[in-house]
C-alpha positions in Angstrom: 102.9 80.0 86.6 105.2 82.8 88.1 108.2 80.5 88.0 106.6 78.0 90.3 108.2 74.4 90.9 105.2 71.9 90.8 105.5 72.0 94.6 104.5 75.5 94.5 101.7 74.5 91.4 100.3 71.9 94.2 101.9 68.7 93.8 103.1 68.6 97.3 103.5 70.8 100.6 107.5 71.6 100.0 109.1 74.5 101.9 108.8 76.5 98.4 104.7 77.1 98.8 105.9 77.7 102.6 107.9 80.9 100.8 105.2 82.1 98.4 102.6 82.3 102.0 105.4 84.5 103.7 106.0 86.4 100.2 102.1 86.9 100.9 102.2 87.6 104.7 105.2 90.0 104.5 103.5 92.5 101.5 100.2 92.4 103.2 101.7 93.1 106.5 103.5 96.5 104.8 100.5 97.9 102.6 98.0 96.8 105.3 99.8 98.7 107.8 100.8 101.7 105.9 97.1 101.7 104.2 94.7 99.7 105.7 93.4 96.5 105.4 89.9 97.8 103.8 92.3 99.6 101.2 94.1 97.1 99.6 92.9 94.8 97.2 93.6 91.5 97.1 94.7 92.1 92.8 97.5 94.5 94.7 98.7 91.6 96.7 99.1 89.4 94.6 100.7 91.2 91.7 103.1 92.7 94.8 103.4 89.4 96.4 104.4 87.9 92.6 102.3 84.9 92.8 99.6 83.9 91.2 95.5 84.2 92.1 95.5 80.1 92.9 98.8 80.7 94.9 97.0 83.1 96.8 93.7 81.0 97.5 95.5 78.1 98.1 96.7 79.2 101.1 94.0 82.2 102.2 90.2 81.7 101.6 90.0 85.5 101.3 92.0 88.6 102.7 89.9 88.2 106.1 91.9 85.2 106.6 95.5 87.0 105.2 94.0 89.7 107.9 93.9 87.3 110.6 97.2 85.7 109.8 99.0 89.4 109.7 97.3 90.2 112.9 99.1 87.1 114.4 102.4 87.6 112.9 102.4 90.9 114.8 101.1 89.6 118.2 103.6 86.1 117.9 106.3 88.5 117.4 105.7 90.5 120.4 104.9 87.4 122.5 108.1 86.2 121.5 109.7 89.6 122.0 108.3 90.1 126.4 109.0 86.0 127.0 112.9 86.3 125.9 113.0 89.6 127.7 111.0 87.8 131.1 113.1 84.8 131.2 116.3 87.4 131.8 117.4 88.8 135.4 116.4 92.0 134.4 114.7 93.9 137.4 110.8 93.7 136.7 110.3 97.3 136.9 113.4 98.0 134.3 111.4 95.3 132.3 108.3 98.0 132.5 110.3 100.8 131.9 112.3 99.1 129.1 109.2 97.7 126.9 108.0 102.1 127.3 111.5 103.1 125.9 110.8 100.8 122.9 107.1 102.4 122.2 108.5 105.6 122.4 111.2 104.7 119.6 108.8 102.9 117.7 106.4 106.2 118.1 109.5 108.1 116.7 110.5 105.7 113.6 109.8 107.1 110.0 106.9 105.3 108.5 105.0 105.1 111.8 101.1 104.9 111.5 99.7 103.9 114.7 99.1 100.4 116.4 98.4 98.0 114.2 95.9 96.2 116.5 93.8 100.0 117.2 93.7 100.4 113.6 92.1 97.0 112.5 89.8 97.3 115.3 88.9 100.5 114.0 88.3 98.6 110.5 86.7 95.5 111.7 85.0 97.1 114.7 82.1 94.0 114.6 83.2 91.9 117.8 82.2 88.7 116.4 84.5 89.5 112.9 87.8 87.2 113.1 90.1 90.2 112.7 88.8 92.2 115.7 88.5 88.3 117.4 92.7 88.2 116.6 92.8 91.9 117.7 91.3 91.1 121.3 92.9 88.3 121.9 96.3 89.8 122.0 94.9 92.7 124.1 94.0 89.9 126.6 97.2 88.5 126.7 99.3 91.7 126.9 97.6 93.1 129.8 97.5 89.9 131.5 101.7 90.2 131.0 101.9 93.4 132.2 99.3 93.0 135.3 101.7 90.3 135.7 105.0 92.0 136.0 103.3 94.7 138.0 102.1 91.8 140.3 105.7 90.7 140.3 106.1 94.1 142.5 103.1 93.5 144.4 100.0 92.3 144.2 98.3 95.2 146.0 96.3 96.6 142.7 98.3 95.2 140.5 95.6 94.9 138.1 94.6 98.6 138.5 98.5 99.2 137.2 98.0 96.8 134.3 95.3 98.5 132.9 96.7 102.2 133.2 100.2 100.7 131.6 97.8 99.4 128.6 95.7 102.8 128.6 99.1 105.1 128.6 100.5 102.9 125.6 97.4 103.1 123.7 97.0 106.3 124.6 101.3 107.2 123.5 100.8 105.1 120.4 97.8 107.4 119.0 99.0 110.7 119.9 102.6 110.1 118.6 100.8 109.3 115.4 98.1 111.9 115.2 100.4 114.6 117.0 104.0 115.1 117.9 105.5 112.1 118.3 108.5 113.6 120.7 106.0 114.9 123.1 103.9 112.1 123.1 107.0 109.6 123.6 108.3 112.1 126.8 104.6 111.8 128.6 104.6 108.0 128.1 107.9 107.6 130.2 106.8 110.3 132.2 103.6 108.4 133.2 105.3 105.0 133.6 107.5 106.4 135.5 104.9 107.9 138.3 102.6 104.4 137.8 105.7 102.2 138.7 106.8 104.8 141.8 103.4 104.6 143.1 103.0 101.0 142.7 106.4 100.0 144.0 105.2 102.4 147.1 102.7 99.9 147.9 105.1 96.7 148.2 106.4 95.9 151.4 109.8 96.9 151.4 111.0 100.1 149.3 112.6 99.2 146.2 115.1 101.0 144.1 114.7 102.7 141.0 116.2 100.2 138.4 117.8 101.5 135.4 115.8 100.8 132.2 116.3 97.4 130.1 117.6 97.3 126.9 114.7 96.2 124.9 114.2 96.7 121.8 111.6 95.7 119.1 108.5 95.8 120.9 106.5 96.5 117.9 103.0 96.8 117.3 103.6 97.2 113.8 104.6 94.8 111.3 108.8 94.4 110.7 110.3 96.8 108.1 110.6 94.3 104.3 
């Protein structure tokens, strides 16, 4: 059985069936990302994934639920990503300008294809599906982080800010892949950069223009295998 211990054949719950799930996880999260989730069969992953059809159901009931779970690899990884970047000293609007510098080299890497939660909302666009469920739920949570830092500024229309951070990076993210990435990385920093100078005008003390953080990683793609 694709050189399976009998852990692995079902016997037990041993950190070898753990590996054949994240075998699983990683290829899905490459083809569905490069591909689409529609596009790729589950046959693919498994033969990819080299495990077998009752590996594969054993842990997934179906590639919805391999869907959902690469949907929240992505999101856990950026979650983890903004909280070990917010629990620094960094200046919070070097924090905002930092997480923009990372989209923009993300827009620019080879391979690029878009966000990865757009694109399976665009496949699973029924609000009630559990993929577009995973989808929104991240989308909840990263504004509600970024309104936060804004608020962290000020609180005067700091939810205003949030949203237009979250419409210029969606906005960035589908240009740089339908158009010139370059240009479309320049206008993202460009439009942070006038949000955050406005916003910081509205707190009450003037604040200083903080160089950017070193971020890096903020991916809304899955990790290159």
């Amino acid at each position: 059985m694709d050189g399976m211990t009998q852990k692995e054949a079902g016997a037990g719950t041993g950190r070898r069936v753990s590996e054949a799930r994240e075998r699983l996880l990683r290829t899905a999260g490459r083809l569905f990302y490069a591909e689409g989730i529609h596009t790729v069969g589950v046959d693919r992953l498994v033969a990819e994934s080299k495990v077998t059809n009752a590996t594969f159901y054993r842990h997934f009931r179906g590639k919805d639920e391999l869907a959902v779970a690469y949907i929240g690899s992505v999101d856990q990884a950026i979650r983890t990503q903004l909280d070990t970047l917010t629990a620094t000293d960094v200046p919070t609007d070097a924090v905002l300008r930092g997480i923009g510098a990372s989209l923009v080299e993300q827009i620019r890497s080879p391979g690029y294809r878009g966000c990865a939660f757009l694109n399976a909302a665009a496949e699973f666009p029924d609000p009630d599906h559990p993929v577009h469920r995973a989808v929104v739920r991240h989308r909840d949570w990263f504004l509600r982080t970024i309104t936060g830092l804004f608020a962290e500024i000020t609180t005067d229309q700091a939810e205003h800010a949030g949203r237009h951070f979250v419409m210029l990076r969606d906005g960035a993210m589908s240009a740089g892949y339908l158009g010139d990435p370059v240009l479309a990385g320049e206008t993202l920093l460009r439009g942070i950069d006038g949000l955050l100078r406005i916003h910081s005008a509205r707190a009450p003390e003037e604040r200083p223009v903080a160089t950017p953080a070193p971020v890096t990683d903020i991916d809304c793609s899955p990790p290159a295998v």
